[in-house]
matplotlib code that plots the C-alpha trace (Angstrom):
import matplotlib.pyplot as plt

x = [146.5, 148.9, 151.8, 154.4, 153.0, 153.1, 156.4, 157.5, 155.9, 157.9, 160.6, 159.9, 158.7, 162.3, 164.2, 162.4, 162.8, 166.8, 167.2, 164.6, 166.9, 170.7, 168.6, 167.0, 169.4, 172.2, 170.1, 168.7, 172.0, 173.4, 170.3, 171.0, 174.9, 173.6, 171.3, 174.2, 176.6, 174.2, 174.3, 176.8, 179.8, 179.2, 178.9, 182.5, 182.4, 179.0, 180.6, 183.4, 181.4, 179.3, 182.1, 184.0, 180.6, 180.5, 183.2, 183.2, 180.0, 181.7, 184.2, 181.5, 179.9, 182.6, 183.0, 179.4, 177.6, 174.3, 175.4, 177.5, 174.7, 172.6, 175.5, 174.9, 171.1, 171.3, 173.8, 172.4, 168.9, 170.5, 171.9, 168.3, 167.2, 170.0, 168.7, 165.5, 165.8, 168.0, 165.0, 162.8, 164.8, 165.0, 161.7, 160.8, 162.9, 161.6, 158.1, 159.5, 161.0, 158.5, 157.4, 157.1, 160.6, 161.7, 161.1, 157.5, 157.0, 158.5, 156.9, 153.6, 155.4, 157.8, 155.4, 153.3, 156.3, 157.2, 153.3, 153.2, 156.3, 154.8, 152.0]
y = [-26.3, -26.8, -24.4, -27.4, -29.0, -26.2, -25.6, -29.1, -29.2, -26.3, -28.1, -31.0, -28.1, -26.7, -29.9, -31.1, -27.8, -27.8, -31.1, -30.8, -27.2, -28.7, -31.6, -29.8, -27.2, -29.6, -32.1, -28.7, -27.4, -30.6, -31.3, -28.1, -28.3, -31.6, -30.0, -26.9, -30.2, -30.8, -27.4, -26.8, -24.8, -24.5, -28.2, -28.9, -26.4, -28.0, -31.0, -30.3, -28.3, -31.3, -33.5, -31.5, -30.8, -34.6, -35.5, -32.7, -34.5, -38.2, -36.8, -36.6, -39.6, -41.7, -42.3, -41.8, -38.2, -39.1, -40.1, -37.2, -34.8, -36.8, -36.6, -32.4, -32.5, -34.8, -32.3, -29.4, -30.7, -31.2, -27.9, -26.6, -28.7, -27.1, -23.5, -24.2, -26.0, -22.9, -21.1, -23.1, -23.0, -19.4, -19.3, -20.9, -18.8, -15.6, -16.7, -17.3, -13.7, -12.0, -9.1, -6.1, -5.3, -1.6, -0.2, -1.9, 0.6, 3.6, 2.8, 4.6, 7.7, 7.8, 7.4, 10.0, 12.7, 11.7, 12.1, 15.5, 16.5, 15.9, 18.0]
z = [129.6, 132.6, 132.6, 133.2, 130.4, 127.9, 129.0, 128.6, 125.0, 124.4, 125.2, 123.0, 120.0, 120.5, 120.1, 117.1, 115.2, 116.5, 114.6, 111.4, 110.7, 109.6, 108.1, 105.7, 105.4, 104.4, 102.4, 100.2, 99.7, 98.6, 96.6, 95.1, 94.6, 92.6, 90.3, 89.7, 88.4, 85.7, 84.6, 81.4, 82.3, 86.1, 86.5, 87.6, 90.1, 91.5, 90.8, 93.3, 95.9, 96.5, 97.1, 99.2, 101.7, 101.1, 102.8, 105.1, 106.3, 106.1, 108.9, 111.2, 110.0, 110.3, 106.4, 105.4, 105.0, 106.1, 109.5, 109.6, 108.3, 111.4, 113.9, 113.4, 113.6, 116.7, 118.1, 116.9, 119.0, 122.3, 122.3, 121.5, 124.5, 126.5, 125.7, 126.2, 129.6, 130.4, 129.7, 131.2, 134.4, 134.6, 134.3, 137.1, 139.2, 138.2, 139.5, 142.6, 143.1, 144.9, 142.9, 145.7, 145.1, 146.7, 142.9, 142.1, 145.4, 143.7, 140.2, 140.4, 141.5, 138.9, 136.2, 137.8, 137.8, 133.8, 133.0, 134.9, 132.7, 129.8, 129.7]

ax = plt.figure().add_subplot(projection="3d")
ax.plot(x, y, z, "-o")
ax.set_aspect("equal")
plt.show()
């Protein structure tokens, strides 16, 4: 496979995880809160925790939680793209360094004297 392609796959890997993540965090936990309501003597207190992440989630949703809980996973994805661009950029520039540096010169000695030490 083409590196640029792997790499851009990556990139498109990265960016799908980054959004799938709050989505199925957020939908379990209120799925969860839901099913705690229905439980005898904790139920107000799932009860209440679900509407207060509710509306925590309708802030950002502009009154309704599922674009809000959608507004986080599309954010949360473009910062994953971000990284991973950031990656992918520096990357690319480490390839480019050329690799006889003054210390790739100097390696074989040094590991020579540690390995002489040793014994």
């Amino acid at each position: 496979m083409n590196i640029w392609l792997s790499l851009f796959f990556s990139l498109f890997l990265t960016t799908l995880v980054s959004f799938a993540v709050p989505v199925v965090f957020l939908t379990t936990m209120l799925a969860g809160l839901l099913v705690v309501s229905h439980v005898p003597l904790i139920g107000v207190w799932g009860e209440n925790l679900y509407e207060q992440i509710w509306n925590f989630l309708a802030v950002f949703g502009e009154g309704s939680g599922s674009i809000g809980i959608l507004t986080i996973a599309v954010t949360c994805s473009i910062v994953g793209f971000l990284f991973e661009s950031l990656n992918f950029y520096r990357y690319r520039i480490l390839i480019k360094q050329p690799i006889n540096t003054s210390w790739h010169k100097k390696a074989p000695e040094i590991i020579s004297k540690i390995s002489h030490y040793r014994q």
